[in-house]
C-alpha positions as CSV (number, residue, x, y, z in Angstrom):
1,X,-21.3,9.4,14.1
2,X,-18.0,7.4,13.4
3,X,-15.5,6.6,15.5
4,X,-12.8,9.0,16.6
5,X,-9.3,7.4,16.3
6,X,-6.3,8.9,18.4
7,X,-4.8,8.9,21.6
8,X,-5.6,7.4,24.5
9,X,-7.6,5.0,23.2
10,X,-10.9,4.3,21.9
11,X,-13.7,4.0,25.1
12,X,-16.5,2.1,24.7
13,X,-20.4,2.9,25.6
14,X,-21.9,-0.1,28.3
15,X,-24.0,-1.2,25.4
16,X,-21.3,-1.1,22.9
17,X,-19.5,-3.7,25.7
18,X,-22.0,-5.8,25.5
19,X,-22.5,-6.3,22.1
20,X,-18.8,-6.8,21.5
21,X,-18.9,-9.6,24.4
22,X,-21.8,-11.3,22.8
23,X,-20.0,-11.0,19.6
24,X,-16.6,-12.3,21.2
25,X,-17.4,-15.5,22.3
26,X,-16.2,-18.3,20.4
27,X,-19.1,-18.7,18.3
28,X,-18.5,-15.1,17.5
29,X,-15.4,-15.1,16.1
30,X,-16.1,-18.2,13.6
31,X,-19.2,-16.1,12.6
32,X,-16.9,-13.2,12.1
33,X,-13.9,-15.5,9.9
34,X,-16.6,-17.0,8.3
35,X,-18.4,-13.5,7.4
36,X,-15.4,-12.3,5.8
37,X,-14.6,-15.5,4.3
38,X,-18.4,-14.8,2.4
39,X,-17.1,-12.1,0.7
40,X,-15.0,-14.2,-1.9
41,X,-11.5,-15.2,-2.1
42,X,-8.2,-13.1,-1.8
43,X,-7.4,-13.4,-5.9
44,X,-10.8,-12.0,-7.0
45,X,-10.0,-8.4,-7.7
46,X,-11.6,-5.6,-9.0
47,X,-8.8,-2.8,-9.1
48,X,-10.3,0.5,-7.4
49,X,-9.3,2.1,-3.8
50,X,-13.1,3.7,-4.3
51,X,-14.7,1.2,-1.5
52,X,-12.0,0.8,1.2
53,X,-11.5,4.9,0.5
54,X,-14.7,5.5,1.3
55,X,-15.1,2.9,4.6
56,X,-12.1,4.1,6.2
57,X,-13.7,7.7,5.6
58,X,-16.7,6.8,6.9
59,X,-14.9,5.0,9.8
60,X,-12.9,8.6,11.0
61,X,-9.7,8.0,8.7
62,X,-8.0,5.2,11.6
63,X,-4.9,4.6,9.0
64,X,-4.2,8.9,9.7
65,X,-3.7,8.4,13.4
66,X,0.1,7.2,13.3
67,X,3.2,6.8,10.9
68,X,3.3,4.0,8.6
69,X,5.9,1.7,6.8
70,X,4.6,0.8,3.8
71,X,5.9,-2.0,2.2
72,X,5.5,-3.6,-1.5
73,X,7.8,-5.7,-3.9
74,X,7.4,-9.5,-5.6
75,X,9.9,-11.0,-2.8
76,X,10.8,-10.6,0.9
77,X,8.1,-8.5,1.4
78,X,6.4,-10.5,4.4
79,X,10.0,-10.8,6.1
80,X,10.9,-7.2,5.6
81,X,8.5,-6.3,7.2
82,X,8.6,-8.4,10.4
83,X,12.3,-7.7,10.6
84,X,11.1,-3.9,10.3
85,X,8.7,-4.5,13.3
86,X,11.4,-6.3,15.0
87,X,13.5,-3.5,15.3
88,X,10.9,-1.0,15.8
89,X,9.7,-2.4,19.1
90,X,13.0,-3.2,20.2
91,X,13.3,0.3,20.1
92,X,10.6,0.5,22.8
93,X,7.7,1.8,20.1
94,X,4.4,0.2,20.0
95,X,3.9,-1.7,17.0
96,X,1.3,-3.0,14.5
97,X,2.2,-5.0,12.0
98,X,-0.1,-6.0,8.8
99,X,0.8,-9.2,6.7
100,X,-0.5,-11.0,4.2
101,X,-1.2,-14.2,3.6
102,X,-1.5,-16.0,7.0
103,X,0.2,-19.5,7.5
104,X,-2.3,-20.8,9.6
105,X,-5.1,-18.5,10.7
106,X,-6.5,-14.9,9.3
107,X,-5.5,-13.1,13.2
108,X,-1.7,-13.7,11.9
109,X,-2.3,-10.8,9.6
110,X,-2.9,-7.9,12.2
111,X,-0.4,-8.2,15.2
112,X,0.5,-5.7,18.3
113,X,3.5,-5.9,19.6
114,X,4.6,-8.6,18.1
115,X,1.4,-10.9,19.0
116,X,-1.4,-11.6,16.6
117,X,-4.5,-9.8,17.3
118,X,-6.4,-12.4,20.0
119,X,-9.8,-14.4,19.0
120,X,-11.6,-12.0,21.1
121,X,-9.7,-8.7,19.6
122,X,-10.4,-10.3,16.2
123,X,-14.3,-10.4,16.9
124,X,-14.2,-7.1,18.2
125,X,-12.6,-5.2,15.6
126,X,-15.2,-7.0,12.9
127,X,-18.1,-5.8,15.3
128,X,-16.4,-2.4,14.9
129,X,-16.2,-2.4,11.1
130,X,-19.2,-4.2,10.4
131,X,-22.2,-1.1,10.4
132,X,-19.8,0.9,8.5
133,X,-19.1,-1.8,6.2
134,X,-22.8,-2.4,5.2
135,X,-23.2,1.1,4.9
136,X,-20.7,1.1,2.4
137,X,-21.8,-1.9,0.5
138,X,-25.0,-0.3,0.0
139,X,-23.1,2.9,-2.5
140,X,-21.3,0.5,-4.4
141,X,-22.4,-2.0,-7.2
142,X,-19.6,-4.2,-5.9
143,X,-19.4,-5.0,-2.0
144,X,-16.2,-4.3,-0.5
145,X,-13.6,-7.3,-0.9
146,X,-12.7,-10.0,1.6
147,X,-9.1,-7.8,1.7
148,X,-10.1,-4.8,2.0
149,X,-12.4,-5.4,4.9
150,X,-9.6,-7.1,6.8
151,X,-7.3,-3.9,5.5
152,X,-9.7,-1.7,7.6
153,X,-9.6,-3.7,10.5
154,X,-6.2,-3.6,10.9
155,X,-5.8,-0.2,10.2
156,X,-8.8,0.6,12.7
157,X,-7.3,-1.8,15.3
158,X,-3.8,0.0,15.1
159,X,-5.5,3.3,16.1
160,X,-7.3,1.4,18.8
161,X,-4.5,-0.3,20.4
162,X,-2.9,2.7,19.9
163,X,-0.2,2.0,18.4
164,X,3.1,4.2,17.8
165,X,3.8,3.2,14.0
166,X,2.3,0.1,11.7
167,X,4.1,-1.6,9.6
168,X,2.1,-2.2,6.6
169,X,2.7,-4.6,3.9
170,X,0.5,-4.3,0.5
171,X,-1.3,-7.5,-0.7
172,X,-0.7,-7.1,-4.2
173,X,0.6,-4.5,-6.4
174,X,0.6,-1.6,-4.9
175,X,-1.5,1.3,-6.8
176,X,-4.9,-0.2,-6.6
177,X,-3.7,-2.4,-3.6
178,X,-6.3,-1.7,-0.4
179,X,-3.4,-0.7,2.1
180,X,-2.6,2.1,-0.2
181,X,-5.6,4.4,1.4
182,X,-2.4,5.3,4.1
183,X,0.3,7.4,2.8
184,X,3.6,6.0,4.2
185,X,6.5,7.8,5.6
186,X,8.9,5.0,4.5
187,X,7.6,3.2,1.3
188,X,9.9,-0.1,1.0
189,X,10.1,-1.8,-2.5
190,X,11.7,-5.5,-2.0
191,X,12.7,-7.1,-4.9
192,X,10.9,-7.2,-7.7
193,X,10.2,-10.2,-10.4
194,X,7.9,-11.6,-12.7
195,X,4.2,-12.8,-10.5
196,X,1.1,-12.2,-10.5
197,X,1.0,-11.5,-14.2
198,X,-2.8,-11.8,-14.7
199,X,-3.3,-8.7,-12.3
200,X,0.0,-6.6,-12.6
201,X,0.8,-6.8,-16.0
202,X,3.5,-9.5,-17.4
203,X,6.9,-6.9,-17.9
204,X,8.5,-6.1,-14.9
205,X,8.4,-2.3,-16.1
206,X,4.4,-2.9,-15.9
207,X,4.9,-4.6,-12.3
208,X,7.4,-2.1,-10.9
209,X,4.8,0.7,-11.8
210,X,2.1,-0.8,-9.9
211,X,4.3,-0.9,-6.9
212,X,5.7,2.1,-7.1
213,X,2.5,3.7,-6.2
214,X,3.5,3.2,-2.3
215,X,5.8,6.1,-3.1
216,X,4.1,9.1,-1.9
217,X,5.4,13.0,-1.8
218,X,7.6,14.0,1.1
219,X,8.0,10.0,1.9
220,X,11.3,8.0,1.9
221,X,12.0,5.7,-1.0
222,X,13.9,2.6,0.4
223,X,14.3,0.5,-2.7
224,X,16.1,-3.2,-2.3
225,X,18.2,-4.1,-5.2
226,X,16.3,-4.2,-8.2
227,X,16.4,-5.4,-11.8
228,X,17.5,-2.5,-14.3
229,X,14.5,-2.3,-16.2
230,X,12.2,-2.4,-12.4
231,X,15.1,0.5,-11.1
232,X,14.2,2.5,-14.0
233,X,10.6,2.7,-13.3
234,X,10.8,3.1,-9.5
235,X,13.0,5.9,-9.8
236,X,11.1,7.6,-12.3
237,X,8.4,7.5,-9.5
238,X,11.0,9.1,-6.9
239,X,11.9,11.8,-9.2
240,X,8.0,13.1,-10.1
241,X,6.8,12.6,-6.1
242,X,9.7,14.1,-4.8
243,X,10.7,11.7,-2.1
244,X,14.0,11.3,-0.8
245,X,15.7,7.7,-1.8
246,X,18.3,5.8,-0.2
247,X,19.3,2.7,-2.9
248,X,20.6,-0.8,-1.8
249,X,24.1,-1.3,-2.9
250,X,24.7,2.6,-2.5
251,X,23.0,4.3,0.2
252,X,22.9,0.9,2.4
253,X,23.8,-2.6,1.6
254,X,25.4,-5.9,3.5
255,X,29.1,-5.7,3.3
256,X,30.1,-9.1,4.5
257,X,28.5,-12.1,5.6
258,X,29.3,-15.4,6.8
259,X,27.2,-18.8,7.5
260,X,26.6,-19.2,11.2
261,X,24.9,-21.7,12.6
262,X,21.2,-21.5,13.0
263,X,21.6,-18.5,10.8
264,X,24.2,-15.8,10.1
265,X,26.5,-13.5,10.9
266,X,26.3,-9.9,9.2
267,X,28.4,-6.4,8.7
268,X,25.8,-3.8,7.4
269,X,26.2,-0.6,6.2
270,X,23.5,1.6,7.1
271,X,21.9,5.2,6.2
272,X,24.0,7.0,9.0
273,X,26.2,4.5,10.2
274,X,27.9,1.0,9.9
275,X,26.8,-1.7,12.4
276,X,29.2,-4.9,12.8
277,X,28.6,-8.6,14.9
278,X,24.4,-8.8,13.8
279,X,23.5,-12.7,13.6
280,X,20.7,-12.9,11.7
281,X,18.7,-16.1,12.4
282,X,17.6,-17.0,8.7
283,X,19.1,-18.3,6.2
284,X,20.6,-17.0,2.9
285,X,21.9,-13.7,1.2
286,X,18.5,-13.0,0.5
287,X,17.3,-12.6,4.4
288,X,21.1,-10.6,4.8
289,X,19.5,-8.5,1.7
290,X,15.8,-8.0,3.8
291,X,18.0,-7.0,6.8
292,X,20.0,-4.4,5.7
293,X,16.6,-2.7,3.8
294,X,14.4,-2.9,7.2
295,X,17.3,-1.1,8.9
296,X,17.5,1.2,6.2
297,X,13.8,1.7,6.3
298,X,14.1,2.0,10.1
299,X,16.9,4.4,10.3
300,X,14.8,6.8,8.0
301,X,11.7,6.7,10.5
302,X,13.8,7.1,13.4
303,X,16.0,10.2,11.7
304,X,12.9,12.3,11.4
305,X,11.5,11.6,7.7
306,X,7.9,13.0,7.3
307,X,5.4,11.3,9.0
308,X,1.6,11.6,9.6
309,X,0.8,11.2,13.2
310,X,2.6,11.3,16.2
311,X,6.4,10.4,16.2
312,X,8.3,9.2,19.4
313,X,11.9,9.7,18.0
314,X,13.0,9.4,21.9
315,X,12.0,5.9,22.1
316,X,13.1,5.3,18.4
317,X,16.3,6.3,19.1
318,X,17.0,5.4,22.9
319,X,20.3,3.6,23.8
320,X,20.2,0.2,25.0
321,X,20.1,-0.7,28.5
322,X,23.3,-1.0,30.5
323,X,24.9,0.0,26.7
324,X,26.8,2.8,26.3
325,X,26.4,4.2,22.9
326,X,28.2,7.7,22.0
327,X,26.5,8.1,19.3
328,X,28.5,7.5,15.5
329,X,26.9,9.3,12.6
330,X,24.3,11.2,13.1
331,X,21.1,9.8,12.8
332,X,22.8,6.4,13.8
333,X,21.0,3.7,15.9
334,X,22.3,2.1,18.9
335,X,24.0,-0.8,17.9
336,X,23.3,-2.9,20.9
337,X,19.7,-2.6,20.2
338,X,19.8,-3.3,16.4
339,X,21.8,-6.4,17.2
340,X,19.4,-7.5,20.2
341,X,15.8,-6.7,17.6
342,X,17.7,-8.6,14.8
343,X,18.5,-11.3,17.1
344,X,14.8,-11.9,17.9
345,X,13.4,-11.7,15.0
346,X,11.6,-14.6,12.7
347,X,9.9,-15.4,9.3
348,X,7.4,-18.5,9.6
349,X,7.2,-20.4,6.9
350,X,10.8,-18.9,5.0
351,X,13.1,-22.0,5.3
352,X,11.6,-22.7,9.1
353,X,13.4,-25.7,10.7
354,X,10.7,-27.6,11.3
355,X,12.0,-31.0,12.4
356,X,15.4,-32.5,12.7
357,X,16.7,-36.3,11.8
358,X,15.8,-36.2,8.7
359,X,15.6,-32.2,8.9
360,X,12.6,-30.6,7.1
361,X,12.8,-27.3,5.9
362,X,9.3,-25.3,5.1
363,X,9.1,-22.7,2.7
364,X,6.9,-20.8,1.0
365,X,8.8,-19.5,-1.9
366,X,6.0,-19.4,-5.0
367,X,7.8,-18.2,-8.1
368,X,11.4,-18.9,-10.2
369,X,13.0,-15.9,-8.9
370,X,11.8,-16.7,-4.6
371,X,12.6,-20.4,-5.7
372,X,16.1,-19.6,-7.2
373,X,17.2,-17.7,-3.7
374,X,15.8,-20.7,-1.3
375,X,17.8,-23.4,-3.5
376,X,20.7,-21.1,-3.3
377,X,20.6,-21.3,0.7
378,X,19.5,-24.7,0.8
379,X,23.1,-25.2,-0.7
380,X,24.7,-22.5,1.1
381,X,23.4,-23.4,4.8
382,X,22.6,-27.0,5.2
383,X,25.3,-30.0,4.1
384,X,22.4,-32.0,3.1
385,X,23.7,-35.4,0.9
386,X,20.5,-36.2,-0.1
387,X,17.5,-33.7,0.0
388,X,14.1,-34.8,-1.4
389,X,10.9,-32.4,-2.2
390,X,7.9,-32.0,-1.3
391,X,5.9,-29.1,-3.7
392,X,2.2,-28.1,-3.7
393,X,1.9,-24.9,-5.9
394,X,-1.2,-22.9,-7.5
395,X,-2.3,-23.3,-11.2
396,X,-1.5,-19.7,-11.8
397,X,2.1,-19.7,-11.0
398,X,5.1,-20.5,-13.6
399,X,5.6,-24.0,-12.3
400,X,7.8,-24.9,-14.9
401,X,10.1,-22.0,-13.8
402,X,9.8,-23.3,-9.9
403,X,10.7,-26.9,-11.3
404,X,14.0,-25.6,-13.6
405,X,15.3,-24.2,-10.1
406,X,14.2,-27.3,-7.8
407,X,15.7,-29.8,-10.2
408,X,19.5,-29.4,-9.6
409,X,19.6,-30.2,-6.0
410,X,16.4,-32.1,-5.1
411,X,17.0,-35.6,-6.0
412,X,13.7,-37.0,-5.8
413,X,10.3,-35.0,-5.7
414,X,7.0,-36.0,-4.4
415,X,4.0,-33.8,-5.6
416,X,1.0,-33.1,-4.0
417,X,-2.2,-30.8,-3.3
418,X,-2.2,-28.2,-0.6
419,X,-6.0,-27.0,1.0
420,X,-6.2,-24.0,-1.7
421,X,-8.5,-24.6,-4.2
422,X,-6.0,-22.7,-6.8
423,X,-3.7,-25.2,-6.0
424,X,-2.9,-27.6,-8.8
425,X,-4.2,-31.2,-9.0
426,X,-1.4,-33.7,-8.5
427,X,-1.8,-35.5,-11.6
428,X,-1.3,-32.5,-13.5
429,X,1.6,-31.5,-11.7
430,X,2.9,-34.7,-12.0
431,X,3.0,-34.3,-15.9
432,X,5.1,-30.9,-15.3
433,X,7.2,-32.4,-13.1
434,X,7.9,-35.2,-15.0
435,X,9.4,-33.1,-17.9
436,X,11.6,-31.6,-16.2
437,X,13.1,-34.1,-13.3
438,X,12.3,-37.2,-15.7
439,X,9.6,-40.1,-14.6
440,X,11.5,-41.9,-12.0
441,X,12.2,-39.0,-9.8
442,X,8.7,-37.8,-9.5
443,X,6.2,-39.2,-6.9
444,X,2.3,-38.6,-6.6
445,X,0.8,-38.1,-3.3
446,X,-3.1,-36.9,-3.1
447,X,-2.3,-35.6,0.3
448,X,0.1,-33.5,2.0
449,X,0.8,-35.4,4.9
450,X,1.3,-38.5,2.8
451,X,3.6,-36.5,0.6
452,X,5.4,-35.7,3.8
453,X,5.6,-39.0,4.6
454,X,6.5,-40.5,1.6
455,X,9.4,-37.8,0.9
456,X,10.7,-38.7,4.6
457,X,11.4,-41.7,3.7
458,X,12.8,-40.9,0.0
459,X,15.4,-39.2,1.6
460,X,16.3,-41.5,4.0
461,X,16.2,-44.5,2.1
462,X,19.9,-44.8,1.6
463,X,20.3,-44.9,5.4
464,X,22.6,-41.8,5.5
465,X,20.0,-40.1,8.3
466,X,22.7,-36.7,8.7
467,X,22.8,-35.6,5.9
468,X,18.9,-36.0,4.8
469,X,16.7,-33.5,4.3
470,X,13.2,-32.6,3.4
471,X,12.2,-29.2,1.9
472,X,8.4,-28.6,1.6
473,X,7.7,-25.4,-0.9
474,X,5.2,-24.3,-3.4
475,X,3.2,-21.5,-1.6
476,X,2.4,-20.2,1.8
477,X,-0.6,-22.4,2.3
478,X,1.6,-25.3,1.4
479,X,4.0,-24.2,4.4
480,X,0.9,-23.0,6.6
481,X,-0.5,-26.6,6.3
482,X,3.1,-28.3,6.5
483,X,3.3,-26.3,9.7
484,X,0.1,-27.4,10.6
485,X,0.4,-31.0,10.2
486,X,4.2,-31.2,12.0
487,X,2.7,-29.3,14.7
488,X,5.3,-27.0,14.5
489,X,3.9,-24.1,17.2
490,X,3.0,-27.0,19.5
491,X,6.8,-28.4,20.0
492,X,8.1,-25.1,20.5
């Protein structure tokens, strides 16, 4: 019989307790990573919903037991979506939150309130899946992907927990993507550019219709600012589902900003409301873009847009306390709390600080248009004199178009390999590189951490330590192992 998902939670039979125990011991949990691992790597895709459809079926529908936030786009998607959460539990809900791809390990992709799921929970929610999984394997001539069975863990550890609403953002795509089993009461669609060509078609009209399969009827369109020919499509899709759709730039948008430091300082207008004094802490008009969406996407939750599941409007809507909040539009959010949830919030890996004297930034910006918006706040946010590069990229990407956008304000690059096996040999990058920045700005390091090293010391080699600065880019495993190797969690 399988498993009834909804509130209170889940119990569990003695002899269920003890084969999750066995199962959550150390040794478990590598046998559990490494038994997903098995099933191939993230970028081997055969487009259907067939398999995860029919597990999550089989497994009692989990991803039907509370609202979701669905959100898909090219860029920004991973830090919507935390600021989403952010505010979201602020509000006093209970919150999952699904990510992909991790910077450092595969529990960074399914977190409760705010926490990645625990080595033990991680082992536990495999054990969960994995009857149902086999079962499923068995009607198919394909066996369900490495994503899709970490897609219905998530979804089935959500309904576990329980939690109040998950926050869900798509892998790739969007139509065919795993996540899209749930039908979102917010679907958020971050800006949209030119990747993943090979899978989503190489137009942005062809990419924007993949994503815009998030949009579901009687859901709420919240669509960052878009290119024309992307807009086009998405609202096409608004129009034949039905939903309602609030537009960045008209609906909600940032109306002023200014460079603070450690981040900035934002006016946003929302859906219902205008909320002044927000620091943000990231960088760039690009994070002020991701902010005013994730309120938008927030404000339509919390104002009662359709939802599937249960819906705790009182705590989504509850005044901060020792605040008093009147109330402004209707529909409006407590201010105090929107500026205390934006306050906390954080993007790993998305121009991270990582070290100071030289500083080194970490990002994990992957195409032109991602590359074009960190180079812009590189310039706008740090006074660095001399900044020098570290890049690590995958073969599949434009890296020519990542290189055109680096070249104007990194003065000498050093390229290297991260641990992805798509991630393009040195040498070969080298030859890229050299094109573009010219022979005598371009370095070779096998390794990352000798890249690190060596662009440490390009950048302080003219002995003005202030005003040097590192940025280490490419890809998220790039700033996963960056993190990694600086030991970034540890001196925090």
């Amino acid at each position: 019989m399988p498993p009834v998902w909804g509130r209170p939670g889940r119990g569990r039979s003695p002899s269920r307790l003890v084969a999750v125990s066995q199962l959550s011991e150390p040794s478990g949990y590598r046998r559990a990573i490494g038994a997903i691992m098995a099933r191939g790597v993230e970028w081997e895709i055969d487009p259907t919903l067939d398999r995860v459809r029919d597990l999550l079926d089989v497994l009692g529908e989990p991803q039907r037991a509370y609202p979701v936030i669905h959100i898909a786009g090219t860029n920004g998607k991973s830090s919507t979506a935390r600021l989403v959460e952010a505010l979201l539990r602020e509000r006093g809900l209970r919150t999952g939150l699904y990510t992909s791809p991790e910077l450092t390990t595969l529990r960074e992709r399914i977190a409760i309130d705010g926490e990645p799921i625990s080595e033990d929970g991680f082992a536990a929610a495999f054990e969960d899946v994995l009857p149902y999984v086999q079962l499923v394997d068995g009607k198919h001539p394909v066996e369900l992907s490495f994503f899709e069975v970490l897609t219905a863990m998530a979804y089935a550890a959500f309904a576990d927990a329980p939690v109040d609403v998950a926050v869900v953002e798509a892998g790739m795509g969007g139509v065919w993507d795993a996540t899209n089993v749930a039908d979102g009461a917010v679907a958020v669609i971050t800006p949209i550019g030119l990747d993943h060509t090979r899978y989503l078609g190489d137009t942005l009209e062809e990419i924007a219709g993949e994503k815009a399969g998030i949009i579901k009827p009687g859901s709420v369109a919240v669509l960052a600012q878009q290119p024309v020919e992307a807009a086009e499509v998405l609202l096409r899709r608004v129009a034949e589902t039905g939903a309602a759709v609030a537009r960045e730039g008209i609906e909600y948008g940032v109306l002023s900003r200014d460079v603070a430091v450690g981040g900035q300082q934002l006016r946003l207008q929302g859906l219902h409301g205008v909320y002044d004094e927000i620091f943000l802490p990231l960088f760039g008009d690009h994070q002020a873009s991701n902010a005013a969406t994730a309120l938008a996407a927030v404000e339509a939750f919390a104002s009662g847009a359709p939802t599937r599941g249960e819906h705790n409007l009182e705590a989504a809507t509850r005044i901060a306390p020792g605040e008093s909040f009147l109330g402004g539009e209707e529909g409006q959010l407590d201010p105090a709390l929107v500026r205390s949830g934006f306050a906390k919030s954080a993007s790993p890996g998305r121009l991270e600080v990582a070290r100071t004297s030289p500083t080194v930034l970490l990002d994990a910006a992957h195409n032109p248009a991602g590359m074009a918006a960190t180079v812009n706040t590189v310039t706008e946010s740090f006074g660095f004199t001399r900044l020098a590069g570290v890049l690590a990229i995958a073969s599949d990407k434009d890296v020519a178009g990542v290189l055109d956008q680096l070249e104007p304000v990194v003065e000498e690059l050093v390229v290297t390999r991260n641990s992805s096996p798509r991630s393009m040999p040195p040498e070969e990058l080298a030859e890229i590189a050299e094109s573009i920045f010219g022979p005598e700005r371009v370095h070779v390091a096998d390794r990352l951490d000798d890249a690190i090293d060596r662009a440490i010391g390009l950048a302080e080699e003219t002995g003005e330590y202030r005003g040097a600065g590192v940025l280490i880019t490419g890809s998220v495993v790039t700033a996963g192992d960056a993190r990694t190797l600086l030991r970034v969690e540890e001196g925090r």
